[in-house]
Every structure is written in C-alpha cells, then in structure tokens.
N, C-alpha and C positions, 0 to 999 in steps of 0.2 A: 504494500500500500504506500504510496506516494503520502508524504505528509506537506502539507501546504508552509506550514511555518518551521520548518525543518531548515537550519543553518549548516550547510555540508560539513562542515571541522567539528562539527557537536554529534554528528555518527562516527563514535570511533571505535576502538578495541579496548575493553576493558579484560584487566588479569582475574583470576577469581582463585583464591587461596583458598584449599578444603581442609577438612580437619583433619586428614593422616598426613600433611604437610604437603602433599601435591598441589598442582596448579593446573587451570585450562584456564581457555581463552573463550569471550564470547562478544559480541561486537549489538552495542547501545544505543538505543537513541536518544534524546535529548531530557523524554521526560524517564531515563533510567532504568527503560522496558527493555528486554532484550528481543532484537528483530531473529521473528520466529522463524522463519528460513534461514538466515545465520545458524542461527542456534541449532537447527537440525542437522544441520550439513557439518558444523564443526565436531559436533557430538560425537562423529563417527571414527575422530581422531582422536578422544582421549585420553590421554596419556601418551600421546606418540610427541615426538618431538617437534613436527612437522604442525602441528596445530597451532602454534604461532606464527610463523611465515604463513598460513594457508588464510590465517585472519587477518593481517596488515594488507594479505595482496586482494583479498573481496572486500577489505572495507573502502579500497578505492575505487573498486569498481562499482560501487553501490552506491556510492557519492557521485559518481560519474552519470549512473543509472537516472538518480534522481534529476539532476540538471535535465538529463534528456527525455523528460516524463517518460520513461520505459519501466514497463513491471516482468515478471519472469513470464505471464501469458503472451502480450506483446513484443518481447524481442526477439530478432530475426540473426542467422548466422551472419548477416553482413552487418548487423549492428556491433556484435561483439567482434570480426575483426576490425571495423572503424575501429572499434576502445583500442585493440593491440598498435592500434599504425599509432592514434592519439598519447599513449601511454610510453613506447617507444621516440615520439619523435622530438627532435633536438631544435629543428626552429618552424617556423610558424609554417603552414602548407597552403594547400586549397580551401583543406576544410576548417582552416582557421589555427588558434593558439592550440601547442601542445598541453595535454590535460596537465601533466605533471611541470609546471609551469616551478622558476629558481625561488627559492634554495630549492626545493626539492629536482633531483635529479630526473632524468629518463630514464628507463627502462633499459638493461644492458639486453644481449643478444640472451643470456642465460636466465635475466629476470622475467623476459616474457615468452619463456618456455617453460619457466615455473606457473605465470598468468595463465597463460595458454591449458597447462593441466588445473590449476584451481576452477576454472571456468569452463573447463570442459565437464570436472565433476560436480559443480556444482548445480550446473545446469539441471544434469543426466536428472541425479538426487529428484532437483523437485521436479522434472517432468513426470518423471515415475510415481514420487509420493502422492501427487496433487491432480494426475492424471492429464496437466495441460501441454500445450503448445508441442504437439507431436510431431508438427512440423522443424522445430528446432534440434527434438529429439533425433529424428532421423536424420538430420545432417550432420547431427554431432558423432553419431552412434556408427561410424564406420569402420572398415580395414583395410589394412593394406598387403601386398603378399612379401613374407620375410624374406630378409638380409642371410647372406650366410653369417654376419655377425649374431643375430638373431638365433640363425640354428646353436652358433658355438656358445652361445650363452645359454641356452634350454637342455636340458635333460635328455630329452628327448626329443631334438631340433630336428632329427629326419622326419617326423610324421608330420610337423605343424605344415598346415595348409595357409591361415594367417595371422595376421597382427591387428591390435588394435594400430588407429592413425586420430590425430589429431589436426584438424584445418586449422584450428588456430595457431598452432605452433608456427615458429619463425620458418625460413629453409635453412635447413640442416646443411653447411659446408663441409666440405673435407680436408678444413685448417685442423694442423695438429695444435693441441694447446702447447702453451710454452708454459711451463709454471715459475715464480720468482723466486731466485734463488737467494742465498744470504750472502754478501758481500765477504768475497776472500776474506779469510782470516778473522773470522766475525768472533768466534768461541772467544778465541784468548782476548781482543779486546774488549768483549762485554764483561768475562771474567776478573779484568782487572779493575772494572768501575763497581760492580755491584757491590751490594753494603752487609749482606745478610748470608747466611749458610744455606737459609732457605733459597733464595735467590741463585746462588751458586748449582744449589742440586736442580734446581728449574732448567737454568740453561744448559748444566752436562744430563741430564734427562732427557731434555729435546733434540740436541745435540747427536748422541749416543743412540735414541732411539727414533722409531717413527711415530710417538705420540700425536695425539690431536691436542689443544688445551683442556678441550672437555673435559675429553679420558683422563687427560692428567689432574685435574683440578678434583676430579670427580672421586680419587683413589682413596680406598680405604686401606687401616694399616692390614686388617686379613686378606684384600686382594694382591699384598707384597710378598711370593714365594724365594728369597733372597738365599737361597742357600740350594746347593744339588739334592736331586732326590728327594723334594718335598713332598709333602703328602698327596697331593691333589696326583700324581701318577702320573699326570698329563706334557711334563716337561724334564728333561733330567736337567738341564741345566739352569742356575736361578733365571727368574723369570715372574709376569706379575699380571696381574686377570683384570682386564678391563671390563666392568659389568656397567649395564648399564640400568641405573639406581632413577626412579622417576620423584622421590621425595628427598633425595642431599636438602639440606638446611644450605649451601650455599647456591641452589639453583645448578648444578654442574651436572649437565648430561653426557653419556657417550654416544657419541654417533650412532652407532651398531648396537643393534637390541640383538647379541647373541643370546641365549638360553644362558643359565648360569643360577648353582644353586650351594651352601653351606650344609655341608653336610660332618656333624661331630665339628662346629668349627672350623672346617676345611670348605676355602671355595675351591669349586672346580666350573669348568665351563667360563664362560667369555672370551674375549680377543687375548690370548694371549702373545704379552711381546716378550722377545730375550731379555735380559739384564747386563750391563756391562759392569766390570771391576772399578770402573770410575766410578759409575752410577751408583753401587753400592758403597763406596768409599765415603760419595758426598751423602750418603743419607743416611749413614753412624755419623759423620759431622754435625749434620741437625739435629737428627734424632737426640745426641747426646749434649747437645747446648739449647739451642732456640724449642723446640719440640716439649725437652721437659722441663722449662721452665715455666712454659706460658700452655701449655695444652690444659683444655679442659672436659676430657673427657667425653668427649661427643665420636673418637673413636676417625676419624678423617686426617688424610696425611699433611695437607698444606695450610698453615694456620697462621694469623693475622700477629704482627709480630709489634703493633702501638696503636695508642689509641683506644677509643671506650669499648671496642669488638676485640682487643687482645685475646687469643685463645681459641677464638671463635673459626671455622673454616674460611678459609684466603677464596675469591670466589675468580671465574677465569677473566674478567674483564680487568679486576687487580692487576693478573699478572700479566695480559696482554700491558695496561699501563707501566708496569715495571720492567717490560724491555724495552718498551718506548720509550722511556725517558734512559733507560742505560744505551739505548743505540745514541742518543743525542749525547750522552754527556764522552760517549768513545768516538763522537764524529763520524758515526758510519753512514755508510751514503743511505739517501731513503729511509722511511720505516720498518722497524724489526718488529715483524709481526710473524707468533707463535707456528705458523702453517707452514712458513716458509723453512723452518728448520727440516720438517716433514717431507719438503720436496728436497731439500739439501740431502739429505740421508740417504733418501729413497734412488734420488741419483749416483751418491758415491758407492750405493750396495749393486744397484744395474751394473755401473761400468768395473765394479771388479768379480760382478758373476758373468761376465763374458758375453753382456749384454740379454741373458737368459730372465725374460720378466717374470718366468714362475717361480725363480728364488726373492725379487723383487716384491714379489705379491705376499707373498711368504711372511718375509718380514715387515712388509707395511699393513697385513691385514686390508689389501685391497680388496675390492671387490670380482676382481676380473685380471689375468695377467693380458688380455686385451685394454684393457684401462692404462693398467702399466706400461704397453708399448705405445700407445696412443697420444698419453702424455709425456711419457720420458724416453720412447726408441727414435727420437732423433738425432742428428749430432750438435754436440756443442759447438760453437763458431770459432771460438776463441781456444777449445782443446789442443796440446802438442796431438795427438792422434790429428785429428783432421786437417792441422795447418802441415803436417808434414805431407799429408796425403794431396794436398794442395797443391804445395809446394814440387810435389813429385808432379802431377798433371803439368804444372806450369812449363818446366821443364824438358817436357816431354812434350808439348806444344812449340816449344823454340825453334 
C-alpha cells in the first residue's frame, strides 16, 4: 500500500534484538509498523547472515517503488530493470537523475547482482503468497541451459538439463577478478607500530592464515585446537574451528554456516584452518598478559583492552579500525583492510603449490578451486617469473 504522507528516508531498516541474544532485520514505516511484505520475505532468512544486506538492498527499492506509485500487483519486469539501470547509474540519462543520487554511491557491477537476486526473490515470494501479478511471475521464473562451470560445481552436473537465470542480473563478463593485495613488506611494518599483544597476534593471525575478520573476531577459546592430536580427530596438526555462532555478544559472524557441534567439551566440525608456530607463539603472549588481566569470562578470544567495555569481546569493525590506523601510522600505501591479508596468503600458498588451486582451496576454505583459479590463476605483472618470461619473448622477437 502506497502511503500518501510517507517521507522516503522515514522507510528504513530497523535491527531487532531477541532474547537469546540474536538479531534480525525488519524494514518500518514511519508510524513504527512493520511493512508486511518486508516482513514476510525477510522472515525466510532468519538467522542467516545475509538478512541484513537483503534489507538495506529492498529498503531502497521500496523507497524507489513509492516515488513511482508502483505496488507488487502493478509492476512490470521493465519496471524493475529501469530501478537496476536507475540504481546503477553514475550520471544523469534519459530517464532522468540517478536514484542513488551523492553521498550515497551507485551500484557496483556486484551490488546489482546482489539487487538483481533480492528482487528477483522477493518478487517470486509474494507473487506466490498473495496469488498476484502472474505476469511478472513468469518472466521472473525462468532458465537457462548450464555452463560446464555449472556441471563442475553440481554433484551430479551430467544429468542437469537446466538453471535457474535471472533478467535482472547485470551481463556477466569474462574479466578475471584481481583481488588487493597488501603492500610488500606490510607484516613487519605494521608489527613494528602496533601497541598491544592482542594486536600483534591479529596481524600474525591474518598474516599466517587465510582468516576472514568474522571468523577471527568471532573465535572462541574451545574453537582453538593449538597442540597435535587434539581431540576433535579431525586434524593432527594444531589447528582451530571456525563455527559459525548466530548470538556472539560482539555481533561476529562466520561467513560459512559449516555444521559444527561440542561434544564432552570438544568442538569438532566447522572451517577448519592450520595453525602456524608464530600464531601460537603470539597467542601464549596475550593469552599470558592482556587476556588475563582484563578477561571476563564471557569465554571469546579477542577482548577490548581500555575503556568502560574492558574485558568485554573486541568486535571486527574494532579491529578493521586498528589496522587502519596502524597502516597510517607505518605509511603504507592505501588502506589495510583485514580481506586483503586473505588474498595475500591465498596467493603466496597458489604460487608455491605449483599453481594447483585444490591445495589453494584447501587452505583458504574456498568454496570452489574454480573460484580459486578465477581469482588468483593469473599472473602477477610485476613477478621475477613473468618478467623473465617477458623478457625471454622480447628477445626472441629481436
């Protein structure tokens, strides 16, 4: 329903804190009701991770909707790609200003492929709940015939006959990603700015491993198996279980809902990564200064080290800020931001597994050693490998 006195910026996302300490998302309107089609649609993602990104990206579309008197009976697939060109575009067109008008940004190629699937299900959702607009239904509801990417990612890729397809989605290119790397020599220089132990084992943590922040932020002291032959069976060498916890007191999730259960005490099950002799070196440092001084028993490994939260779980936006302000104070070029240590790793383990991405996937708990090759199987520019091999072509052109 269209509301007549409805101020766009006054439909937004509100958090909603439940009493086992989880969180979901639900999107309001002005007089504090919750829009009952939102509501249905988010419902279905409760407790997944993804139910916040899935709210920020329909509350704009719904604001959108409004301006352009459209309700979910009346709009048309060309309505909703206008919104992707509108949400996408960077300066003003035919059809006038871009919706996401500055400060707020446009739409990257990968934000309106996230669009594109929120608005694809969201649609689907109420056409089927509410029995309308069957017309929109069927043009959303199509397939396409599989990729042999497709086959290699299915179980059973030789039977599939096909896929779902998405019209709204952007076109799909065949640029490899580049992912950002951390500036030569980054460890030793953040190592020598940082002020805390905790800090130190942060950066030889992400460093050493393929962590995400979540994961890391999100660790408890039973997910740490720091010694050979632990109990959990699942590892002989130290090593440490990334679970993914939907109620942390510091809001830290893990990307990956692997399965993962205590059993006597003992986790077993989640992502698990290696451990390295540094890694465990700096975290009897903490452990045995910062850790038991200030912990209070909430039982989480990274903890707030001043301030009226002493004690309290370090949450990852913390520690995103404390390498950002340690890449400034060591002058490294650009922002050190936590993912990028993740593609640093990921690449030094590729180029000395012989460029094999199933050892690659291995240790980064990828999803696909297709991913792995996709992002990281191409060459570095600047490599002694490649400039020799340059080098040699040039030569050989003389």
């Amino acid at each position: 329903m269209v509301r007549a006195a409805l101020v766009l910026e006054d439909l937004r996302v509100q958090k909603i804190n439940r009493a086992d300490g989880s969180w979901s998302y639900s999107i309001l309107w002005p007089d504090y009701t919750a829009d009952e089609e939102a509501e249905s649609y988010l419902r279905v993602y409760e407790g997944s991770g993804s139910q916040q990104t899935y709210a920020y990206y329909l509350v704009d579309h719904l604001r959108w909707r409004i301006r352009e008197g459209l309700t979910t009976a009346t709009i048309t697939l060309q309505d909703l790609q206008r919104y992707q060109g509108a949400v996408g575009a960077r300066v003003p067109m035919p059809y006038g200003q871009p919706w996401r008008v500055p400060p707020k940004r446009p739409y990257s190629t990968a934000g309106l492929s996230v669009s594109a699937t929120v608005l694809k299900r969201f649609y689907l959702h109420q056409c089927v709940r509410l029995g309308i607009n069957h017309e929109l239904r069927e043009s959303l509801d199509v397939s396409r015939l599989p990729t042999q990417a497709d086959r290699t990612r299915a179980v059973l890729g030789h039977v599939m006959t096909s896929m779902p397809s998405n019209p709204l989605a952007p076109p799909s290119g065949k640029r490899r990603r580049h992912p950002k790397m951390l500036p030569d020599g980054s460890r030793s220089d953040l190592m020598e700015v940082v002020n805390t132990a905790r800090d130190e084992m942060v950066v030889t943590w992400l460093s050493d491993s393929t962590l995400r922040i979540g994961g890391l932020t999100g660790l408890h002291l039973v997910d740490l198996h720091l010694r050979e032959h632990a109990g959990c069976g699942e590892c002989v060498s130290p090593h440490l279980h990334v679970c993914h916890r939907h109620n942390n007191p510091n809001r830290a999730r893990a990307k990956k809902k692997e399965d993962w259960k205590v059993v006597d005490g003992v986790i077993t099950g989640g992502e698990i990564y290696r451990v390295s002799p540094a890694m465990i070196s700096s975290y009897f440092k903490y452990m045995s200064t910062e850790y038991a001084q200030h912990a209070t028993g909430h039982g989480m490994l990274l903890i707030q080290l001043s301030g009226p939260s002493t004690g309290e779980p370090w949450t990852a936006d913390a520690a995103r800020g404390m390498l950002r302000r340690a890449g400034k104070r060591a002058r490294l070029p650009g922002r050190i931001k936590p993912h990028a240590f993740r593609h640093t790793a990921t690449s030094k383990i590729l180029a000395l597994a012989k460029g094999d991405p199933s050892v690659a996937k291995a240790a980064g708990n990828w999803a696909s050693a297709a991913m792995v090759d996709e992002v990281y199987g191409h060459p570095d520019l600047h490599s002694p490998d490649f400039s020799a091999a340059l080098t040699a072509v040039w030569q050989e052109n003389e």
